[in-house]
C-alpha positions in Angstrom: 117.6 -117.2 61.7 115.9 -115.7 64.9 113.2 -117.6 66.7 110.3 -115.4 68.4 109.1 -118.7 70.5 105.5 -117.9 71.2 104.6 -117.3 67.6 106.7 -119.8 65.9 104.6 -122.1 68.7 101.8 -121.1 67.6 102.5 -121.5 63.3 103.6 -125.1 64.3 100.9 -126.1 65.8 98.9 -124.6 63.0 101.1 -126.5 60.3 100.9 -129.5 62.3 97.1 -129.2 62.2 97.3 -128.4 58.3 99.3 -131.4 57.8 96.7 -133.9 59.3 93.5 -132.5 57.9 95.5 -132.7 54.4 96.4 -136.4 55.2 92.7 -137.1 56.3 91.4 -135.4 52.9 93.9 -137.2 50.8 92.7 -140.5 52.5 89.2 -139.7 52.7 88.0 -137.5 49.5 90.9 -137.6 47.1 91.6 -141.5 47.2 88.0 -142.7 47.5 87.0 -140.2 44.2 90.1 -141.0 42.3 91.0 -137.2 41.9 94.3 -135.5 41.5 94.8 -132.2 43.4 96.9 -129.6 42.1 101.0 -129.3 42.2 103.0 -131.8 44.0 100.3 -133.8 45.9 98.2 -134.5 42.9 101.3 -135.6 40.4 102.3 -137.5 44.2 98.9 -139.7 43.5 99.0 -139.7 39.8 102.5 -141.5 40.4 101.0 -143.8 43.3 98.1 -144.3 40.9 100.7 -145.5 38.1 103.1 -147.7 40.3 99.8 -149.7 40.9 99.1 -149.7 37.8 102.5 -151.2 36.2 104.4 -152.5 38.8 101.7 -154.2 40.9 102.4 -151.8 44.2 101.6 -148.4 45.3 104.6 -146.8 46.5 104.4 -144.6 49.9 103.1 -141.2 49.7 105.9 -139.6 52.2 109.1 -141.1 49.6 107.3 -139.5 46.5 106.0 -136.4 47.8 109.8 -135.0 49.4 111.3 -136.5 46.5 109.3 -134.1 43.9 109.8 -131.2 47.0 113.5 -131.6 47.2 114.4 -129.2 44.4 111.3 -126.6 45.6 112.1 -126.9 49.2 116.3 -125.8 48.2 114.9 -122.9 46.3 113.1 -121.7 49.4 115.9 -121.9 51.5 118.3 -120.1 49.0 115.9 -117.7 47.9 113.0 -117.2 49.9 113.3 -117.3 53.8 114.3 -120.0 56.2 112.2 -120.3 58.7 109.1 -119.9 55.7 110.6 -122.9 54.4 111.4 -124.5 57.3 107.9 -124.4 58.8 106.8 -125.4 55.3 109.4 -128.2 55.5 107.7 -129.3 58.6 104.5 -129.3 56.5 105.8 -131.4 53.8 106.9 -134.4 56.3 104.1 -134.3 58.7 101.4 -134.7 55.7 103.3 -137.5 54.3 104.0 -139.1 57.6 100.2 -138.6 58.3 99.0 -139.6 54.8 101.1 -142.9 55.2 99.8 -143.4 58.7 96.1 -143.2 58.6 93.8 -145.9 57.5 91.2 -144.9 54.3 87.9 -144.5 55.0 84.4 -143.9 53.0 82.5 -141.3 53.8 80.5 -141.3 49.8 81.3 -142.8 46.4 79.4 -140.0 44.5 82.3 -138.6 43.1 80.9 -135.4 42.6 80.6 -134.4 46.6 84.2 -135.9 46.8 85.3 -133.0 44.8 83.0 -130.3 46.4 83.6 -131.1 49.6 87.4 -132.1 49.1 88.1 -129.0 47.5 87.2 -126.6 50.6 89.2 -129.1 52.8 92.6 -128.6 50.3 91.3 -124.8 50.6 91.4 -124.5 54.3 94.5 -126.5 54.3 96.5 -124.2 52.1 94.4 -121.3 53.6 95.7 -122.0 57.2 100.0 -122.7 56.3 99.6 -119.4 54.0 98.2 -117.1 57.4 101.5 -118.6 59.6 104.1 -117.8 56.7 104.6 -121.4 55.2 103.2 -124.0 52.3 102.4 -127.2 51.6 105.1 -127.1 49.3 105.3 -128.3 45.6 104.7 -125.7 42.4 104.1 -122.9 46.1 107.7 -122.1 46.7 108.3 -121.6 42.9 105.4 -119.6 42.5 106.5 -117.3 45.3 109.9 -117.1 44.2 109.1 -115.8 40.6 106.8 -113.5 41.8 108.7 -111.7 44.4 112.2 -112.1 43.0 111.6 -111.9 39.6 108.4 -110.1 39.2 107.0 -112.7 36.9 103.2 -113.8 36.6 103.2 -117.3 37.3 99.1 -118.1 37.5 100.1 -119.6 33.7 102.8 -121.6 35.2 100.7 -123.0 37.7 98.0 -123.7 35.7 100.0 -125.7 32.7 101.5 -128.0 35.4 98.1 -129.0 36.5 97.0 -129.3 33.1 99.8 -132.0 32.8 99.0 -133.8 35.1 95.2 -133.8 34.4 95.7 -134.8 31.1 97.7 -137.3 31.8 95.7 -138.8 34.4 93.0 -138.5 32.0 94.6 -140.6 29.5 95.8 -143.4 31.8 92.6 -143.5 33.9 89.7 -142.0 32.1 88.6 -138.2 31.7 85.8 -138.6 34.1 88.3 -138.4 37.3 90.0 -135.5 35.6 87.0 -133.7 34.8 86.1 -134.3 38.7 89.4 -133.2 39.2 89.0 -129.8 37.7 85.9 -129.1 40.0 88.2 -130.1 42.9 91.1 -127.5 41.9 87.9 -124.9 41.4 86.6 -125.2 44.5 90.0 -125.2 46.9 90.7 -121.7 44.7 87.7 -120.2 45.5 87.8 -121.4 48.9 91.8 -119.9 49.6 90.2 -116.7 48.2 87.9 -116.4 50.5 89.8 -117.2 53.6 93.4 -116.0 52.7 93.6 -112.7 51.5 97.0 -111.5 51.3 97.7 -111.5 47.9 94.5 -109.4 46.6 95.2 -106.0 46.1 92.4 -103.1 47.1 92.5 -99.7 46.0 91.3 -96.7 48.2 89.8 -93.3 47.0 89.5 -91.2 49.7 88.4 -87.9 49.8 89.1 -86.1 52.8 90.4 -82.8 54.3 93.1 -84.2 56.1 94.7 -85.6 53.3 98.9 -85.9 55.0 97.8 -87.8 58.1 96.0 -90.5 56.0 98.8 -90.8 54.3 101.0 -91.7 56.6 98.9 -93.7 58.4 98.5 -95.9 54.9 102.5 -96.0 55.1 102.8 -97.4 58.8 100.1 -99.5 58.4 100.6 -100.9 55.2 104.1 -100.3 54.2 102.7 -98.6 50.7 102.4 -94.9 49.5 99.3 -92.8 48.0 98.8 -89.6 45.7 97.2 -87.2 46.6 94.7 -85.1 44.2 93.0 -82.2 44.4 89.1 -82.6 43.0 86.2 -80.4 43.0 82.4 -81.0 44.0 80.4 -81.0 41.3 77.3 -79.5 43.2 79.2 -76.8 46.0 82.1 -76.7 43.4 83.8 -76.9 46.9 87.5 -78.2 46.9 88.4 -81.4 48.4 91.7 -83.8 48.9 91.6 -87.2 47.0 93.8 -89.6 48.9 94.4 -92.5 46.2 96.4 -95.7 46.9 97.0 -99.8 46.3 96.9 -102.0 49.5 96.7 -105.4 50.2 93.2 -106.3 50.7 94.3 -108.2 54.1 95.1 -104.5 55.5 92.0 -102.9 54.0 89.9 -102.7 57.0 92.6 -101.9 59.9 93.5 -99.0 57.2 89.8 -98.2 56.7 88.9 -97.8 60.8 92.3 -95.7 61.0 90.6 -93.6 58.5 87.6 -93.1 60.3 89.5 -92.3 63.6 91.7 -89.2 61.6 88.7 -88.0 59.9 85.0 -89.4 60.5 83.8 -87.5 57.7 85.7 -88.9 54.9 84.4 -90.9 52.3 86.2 -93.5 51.3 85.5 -95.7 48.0 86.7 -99.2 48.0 87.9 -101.1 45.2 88.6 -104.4 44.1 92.4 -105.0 42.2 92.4 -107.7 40.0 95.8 -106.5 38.5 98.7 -104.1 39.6 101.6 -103.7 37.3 105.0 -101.7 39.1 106.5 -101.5 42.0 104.6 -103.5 45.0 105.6 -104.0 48.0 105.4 -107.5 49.3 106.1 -108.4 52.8 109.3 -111.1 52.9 109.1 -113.9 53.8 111.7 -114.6 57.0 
Protein backbone atom coordinates (compact mmCIF):
# COMPACT_ATOMS: atom_id res chain seq x y z
CA UNK A 1 0.00 0.00 0.00
CA UNK A 2 1.87 3.11 -1.48
CA UNK A 3 1.19 6.52 0.01
CA UNK A 4 1.23 9.58 -2.68
CA UNK A 5 1.35 12.12 0.54
CA UNK A 6 -0.04 15.33 -1.01
CA UNK A 7 -3.16 13.67 -2.19
CA UNK A 8 -3.91 11.26 0.39
CA UNK A 9 -3.50 14.88 2.56
CA UNK A 10 -5.76 16.24 0.80
CA UNK A 11 -8.76 13.09 0.74
CA UNK A 12 -8.23 13.18 4.65
CA UNK A 13 -8.94 16.36 5.07
CA UNK A 14 -11.91 15.98 2.86
CA UNK A 15 -13.13 12.84 4.85
CA UNK A 16 -12.41 14.55 8.01
CA UNK A 17 -14.68 17.37 6.78
CA UNK A 18 -17.38 14.71 5.58
CA UNK A 19 -17.32 13.13 8.81
CA UNK A 20 -18.30 16.39 10.87
CA UNK A 21 -20.93 17.78 8.50
CA UNK A 22 -22.51 14.08 8.78
CA UNK A 23 -22.27 14.23 12.66
CA UNK A 24 -23.79 17.89 12.52
CA UNK A 25 -26.75 16.59 10.23
CA UNK A 26 -27.28 13.56 12.26
CA UNK A 27 -27.52 15.86 15.33
CA UNK A 28 -29.27 18.56 13.83
CA UNK A 29 -31.92 17.31 10.99
CA UNK A 30 -32.05 13.57 11.51
CA UNK A 31 -32.49 13.49 15.41
CA UNK A 32 -34.73 16.61 15.72
CA UNK A 33 -37.22 14.99 12.70
CA UNK A 34 -37.04 11.50 13.93
CA UNK A 35 -35.87 10.19 10.49
CA UNK A 36 -33.79 7.18 9.53
CA UNK A 37 -31.22 7.65 6.76
CA UNK A 38 -30.38 4.90 4.61
CA UNK A 39 -27.77 1.84 5.31
CA UNK A 40 -25.83 1.68 8.33
CA UNK A 41 -26.44 5.14 9.92
CA UNK A 42 -30.12 4.97 9.67
CA UNK A 43 -30.52 1.16 11.23
CA UNK A 44 -27.48 3.00 13.70
CA UNK A 45 -30.54 5.38 14.94
CA UNK A 46 -33.32 2.95 14.50
CA UNK A 47 -31.26 0.79 17.18
CA UNK A 48 -30.50 4.07 19.42
CA UNK A 49 -34.16 4.80 18.90
CA UNK A 50 -35.08 1.24 20.31
CA UNK A 51 -32.49 0.97 23.23
CA UNK A 52 -34.44 4.09 24.46
CA UNK A 53 -37.32 2.67 23.89
CA UNK A 54 -36.92 -0.78 25.92
CA UNK A 55 -34.09 -0.42 28.02
CA UNK A 56 -34.46 3.13 29.24
CA UNK A 57 -30.92 4.41 27.53
CA UNK A 58 -29.71 5.34 24.20
CA UNK A 59 -26.66 3.63 23.56
CA UNK A 60 -23.56 5.67 21.83
CA UNK A 61 -23.72 6.15 18.15
CA UNK A 62 -19.70 5.44 17.62
CA UNK A 63 -20.21 1.47 19.53
CA UNK A 64 -23.24 0.74 17.18
CA UNK A 65 -22.26 2.23 13.97
CA UNK A 66 -18.47 0.13 13.78
CA UNK A 67 -20.13 -2.64 15.22
CA UNK A 68 -22.73 -2.96 12.11
CA UNK A 69 -19.41 -1.74 9.80
CA UNK A 70 -17.16 -4.44 11.10
CA UNK A 71 -18.09 -7.17 8.59
CA UNK A 72 -18.39 -4.26 5.56
CA UNK A 73 -15.23 -2.59 6.49
CA UNK A 74 -13.30 -6.57 6.30
CA UNK A 75 -14.79 -7.04 2.96
CA UNK A 76 -13.17 -3.82 1.76
CA UNK A 77 -10.01 -4.59 2.87
CA UNK A 78 -10.10 -8.24 1.38
CA UNK A 79 -11.68 -7.34 -1.66
CA UNK A 80 -11.83 -3.93 -2.55
CA UNK A 81 -8.63 -1.71 -1.87
CA UNK A 82 -6.88 -0.61 1.24
CA UNK A 83 -6.27 2.54 1.28
CA UNK A 84 -10.29 3.07 -0.22
CA UNK A 85 -11.17 1.36 2.96
CA UNK A 86 -8.85 2.77 5.03
CA UNK A 87 -9.72 6.44 4.21
CA UNK A 88 -13.30 5.14 4.55
CA UNK A 89 -12.38 3.55 7.90
CA UNK A 90 -11.26 6.93 8.91
CA UNK A 91 -14.77 8.09 7.90
CA UNK A 92 -16.52 5.62 9.92
CA UNK A 93 -14.70 6.64 13.35
CA UNK A 94 -14.46 10.28 12.88
CA UNK A 95 -18.51 10.54 12.26
CA UNK A 96 -19.09 8.53 15.19
CA UNK A 97 -16.54 10.19 17.32
CA UNK A 98 -18.15 13.52 16.04
CA UNK A 99 -21.78 12.34 16.29
CA UNK A 100 -21.11 11.32 20.04
CA UNK A 101 -19.25 14.58 20.65
CA UNK A 102 -21.50 17.39 19.51
CA UNK A 103 -24.32 18.75 21.49
CA UNK A 104 -28.12 18.58 19.51
CA UNK A 105 -29.43 21.57 18.40
CA UNK A 106 -32.92 22.96 16.77
CA UNK A 107 -32.80 24.63 13.85
CA UNK A 108 -36.98 23.64 12.92
CA UNK A 109 -39.51 21.13 14.08
CA UNK A 110 -41.40 21.10 10.70
CA UNK A 111 -40.40 17.78 9.88
CA UNK A 112 -40.86 18.19 6.39
CA UNK A 113 -37.75 20.85 5.89
CA UNK A 114 -35.80 18.36 8.25
CA UNK A 115 -35.93 15.93 5.46
CA UNK A 116 -35.47 18.38 2.51
CA UNK A 117 -32.87 20.03 3.78
CA UNK A 118 -31.18 16.97 5.57
CA UNK A 119 -31.23 15.06 2.53
CA UNK A 120 -28.86 17.42 0.40
CA UNK A 121 -26.52 17.53 3.65
CA UNK A 122 -26.29 13.29 3.61
CA UNK A 123 -25.96 14.07 -0.31
CA UNK A 124 -23.00 16.30 -0.12
CA UNK A 125 -21.60 14.07 2.52
CA UNK A 126 -21.60 10.97 0.55
CA UNK A 127 -20.92 13.20 -2.62
CA UNK A 128 -17.54 14.53 -1.16
CA UNK A 129 -15.91 10.77 0.47
CA UNK A 130 -17.07 9.21 -3.09
CA UNK A 131 -14.78 12.23 -5.24
CA UNK A 132 -11.51 11.20 -2.74
CA UNK A 133 -11.96 7.29 -3.29
CA UNK A 134 -13.73 6.35 0.09
CA UNK A 135 -17.40 5.82 1.92
CA UNK A 136 -19.21 6.45 4.74
CA UNK A 137 -19.38 2.84 4.97
CA UNK A 138 -22.36 0.50 5.77
CA UNK A 139 -24.55 -1.29 2.69
CA UNK A 140 -21.30 1.17 0.29
CA UNK A 141 -18.60 -1.31 0.48
CA UNK A 142 -21.01 -4.21 -0.36
CA UNK A 143 -22.54 -2.41 -2.95
CA UNK A 144 -19.18 -1.77 -4.64
CA UNK A 145 -17.98 -5.17 -4.17
CA UNK A 146 -20.91 -6.87 -6.01
CA UNK A 147 -20.79 -4.59 -8.61
CA UNK A 148 -17.19 -4.64 -9.54
CA UNK A 149 -16.31 -8.24 -8.53
CA UNK A 150 -19.22 -9.94 -9.34
CA UNK A 151 -21.01 -7.83 -11.82
CA UNK A 152 -24.17 -7.94 -9.91
CA UNK A 153 -26.97 -5.03 -9.82
CA UNK A 154 -27.30 -4.30 -6.40
CA UNK A 155 -29.70 -0.90 -6.54
CA UNK A 156 -32.45 -3.89 -5.39
CA UNK A 157 -30.24 -4.82 -2.60
CA UNK A 158 -29.85 -1.47 -1.44
CA UNK A 159 -33.15 -0.60 -1.66
CA UNK A 160 -34.74 -3.80 0.40
CA UNK A 161 -32.39 -3.02 3.31
CA UNK A 162 -33.82 0.45 3.60
CA UNK A 163 -37.15 -0.81 3.20
CA UNK A 164 -36.38 -2.86 6.36
CA UNK A 165 -35.55 -0.64 8.23
CA UNK A 166 -38.35 1.86 7.25
CA UNK A 167 -40.71 -0.50 7.90
CA UNK A 168 -39.62 -1.32 10.87
CA UNK A 169 -39.23 2.01 12.13
CA UNK A 170 -42.60 2.60 10.89
CA UNK A 171 -44.05 -0.02 13.07
CA UNK A 172 -42.24 0.79 16.29
CA UNK A 173 -42.62 4.66 15.93
CA UNK A 174 -45.28 5.54 13.60
CA UNK A 175 -45.40 5.71 9.55
CA UNK A 176 -45.33 9.44 9.57
CA UNK A 177 -41.25 9.49 10.39
CA UNK A 178 -40.90 6.81 7.76
CA UNK A 179 -42.82 8.40 5.23
CA UNK A 180 -40.50 11.67 6.06
CA UNK A 181 -37.90 9.33 5.90
CA UNK A 182 -38.41 8.29 2.29
CA UNK A 183 -38.31 12.03 1.26
CA UNK A 184 -34.95 12.19 3.05
CA UNK A 185 -33.44 9.03 1.18
CA UNK A 186 -35.07 10.88 -2.16
CA UNK A 187 -33.50 13.92 -1.79
CA UNK A 188 -29.62 12.79 -0.67
CA UNK A 189 -30.10 10.44 -4.14
CA UNK A 190 -30.90 13.11 -6.24
CA UNK A 191 -28.46 15.35 -4.62
CA UNK A 192 -25.23 12.57 -5.02
CA UNK A 193 -26.44 12.47 -8.71
CA UNK A 194 -25.99 15.72 -9.28
CA UNK A 195 -22.62 16.26 -7.64
CA UNK A 196 -20.97 12.80 -8.02
CA UNK A 197 -20.95 11.52 -11.27
CA UNK A 198 -18.82 8.69 -11.72
CA UNK A 199 -20.98 5.94 -11.94
CA UNK A 200 -23.37 7.38 -14.92
CA UNK A 201 -22.52 6.18 -18.09
CA UNK A 202 -22.65 8.72 -21.39
CA UNK A 203 -22.60 7.52 -24.79
CA UNK A 204 -20.87 9.50 -27.65
CA UNK A 205 -21.87 9.59 -31.49
CA UNK A 206 -19.40 11.26 -33.17
CA UNK A 207 -19.20 11.87 -36.64
CA UNK A 208 -16.06 13.01 -37.83
CA UNK A 209 -13.32 12.60 -40.52
CA UNK A 210 -10.68 11.74 -38.32
CA UNK A 211 -12.18 8.90 -36.94
CA UNK A 212 -8.49 6.80 -35.45
CA UNK A 213 -7.25 9.75 -33.50
CA UNK A 214 -10.60 10.14 -31.57
CA UNK A 215 -10.38 6.94 -30.82
CA UNK A 216 -7.44 6.80 -29.09
CA UNK A 217 -7.82 9.72 -27.50
CA UNK A 218 -11.29 8.04 -25.95
CA UNK A 219 -8.80 5.15 -24.81
CA UNK A 220 -6.11 7.39 -22.97
CA UNK A 221 -8.53 9.39 -21.65
CA UNK A 222 -11.04 7.18 -20.57
CA UNK A 223 -9.62 3.85 -20.41
CA UNK A 224 -12.68 2.54 -22.85
CA UNK A 225 -12.89 1.61 -26.62
CA UNK A 226 -15.35 2.75 -29.61
CA UNK A 227 -16.66 1.40 -33.02
CA UNK A 228 -16.28 2.93 -35.66
CA UNK A 229 -19.07 3.12 -38.50
CA UNK A 230 -19.22 4.22 -41.73
CA UNK A 231 -22.75 6.43 -42.46
CA UNK A 232 -23.94 8.43 -45.29
CA UNK A 233 -25.48 12.04 -45.48
CA UNK A 234 -28.77 11.86 -46.30
CA UNK A 235 -28.73 15.30 -48.21
CA UNK A 236 -24.83 15.36 -50.05
CA UNK A 237 -25.14 11.46 -49.72
CA UNK A 238 -21.50 12.33 -48.72
CA UNK A 239 -19.58 9.61 -46.59
CA UNK A 240 -18.69 10.24 -43.05
CA UNK A 241 -16.94 8.22 -39.96
CA UNK A 242 -19.29 7.51 -36.94
CA UNK A 243 -17.13 7.32 -33.87
CA UNK A 244 -19.55 5.37 -31.23
CA UNK A 245 -18.60 4.63 -27.57
CA UNK A 246 -19.76 4.27 -23.60
CA UNK A 247 -17.83 6.60 -21.09
CA UNK A 248 -18.30 7.51 -17.74
CA UNK A 249 -20.20 10.63 -17.67
CA UNK A 250 -17.44 12.14 -15.13
CA UNK A 251 -15.01 12.03 -18.37
CA UNK A 252 -17.59 13.30 -20.83
CA UNK A 253 -16.43 16.77 -21.17
CA UNK A 254 -12.39 16.42 -20.86
CA UNK A 255 -13.23 13.76 -23.81
CA UNK A 256 -15.65 16.18 -25.58
CA UNK A 257 -12.86 19.41 -25.57
CA UNK A 258 -10.24 16.69 -26.76
CA UNK A 259 -12.66 16.19 -29.52
CA UNK A 260 -12.91 19.59 -30.53
CA UNK A 261 -9.02 20.13 -30.46
CA UNK A 262 -8.48 16.83 -33.08
CA UNK A 263 -11.32 17.92 -35.21
CA UNK A 264 -13.34 21.30 -34.62
CA UNK A 265 -15.72 20.29 -37.12
CA UNK A 266 -17.16 17.18 -35.71
CA UNK A 267 -20.38 16.77 -34.36
CA UNK A 268 -20.75 15.09 -31.57
CA UNK A 269 -24.24 13.71 -30.07
CA UNK A 270 -24.39 13.20 -26.43
CA UNK A 271 -26.30 10.76 -24.65
CA UNK A 272 -27.55 9.81 -21.38
CA UNK A 273 -26.86 5.78 -20.22
CA UNK A 274 -29.29 4.72 -17.86
CA UNK A 275 -28.13 1.01 -18.45
CA UNK A 276 -24.94 -0.83 -19.84
CA UNK A 277 -24.84 -4.50 -19.87
CA UNK A 278 -21.01 -6.27 -20.74
CA UNK A 279 -17.85 -5.59 -20.18
CA UNK A 280 -17.13 -2.01 -18.35
CA UNK A 281 -14.36 -0.78 -17.28
CA UNK A 282 -14.35 0.53 -13.76
CA UNK A 283 -11.49 2.27 -12.34
CA UNK A 284 -10.15 0.17 -8.98
CA UNK A 285 -10.28 1.16 -6.15
CA UNK A 286 -6.49 1.23 -4.52
Amino acid sequence: MKFDYKRDLKRLIVVVLASILMAVNVKIFVRTGGLYPGGATGLTVLIQRVSQLYLGRELPYSIINFTLNAIPVYIGFRFIGKKFTLFSLVMILCSGFFTDLIPEHVITYDTLLIAIFGGIINGVVVSMCLSVDATSGGTDFIAIYLSQKRGMETWNLVLGFNVVILVAAGILFGWDKALYSIVFQYVSTQTLHTLYRAYQRQTLFIITSKPDEISQMIYDVSHHGASIMTAQGSHEHKQYHVVYSVIGADDAKKVMIKIKEIDPHAFINSLRTSEVSGRFYMKPKD
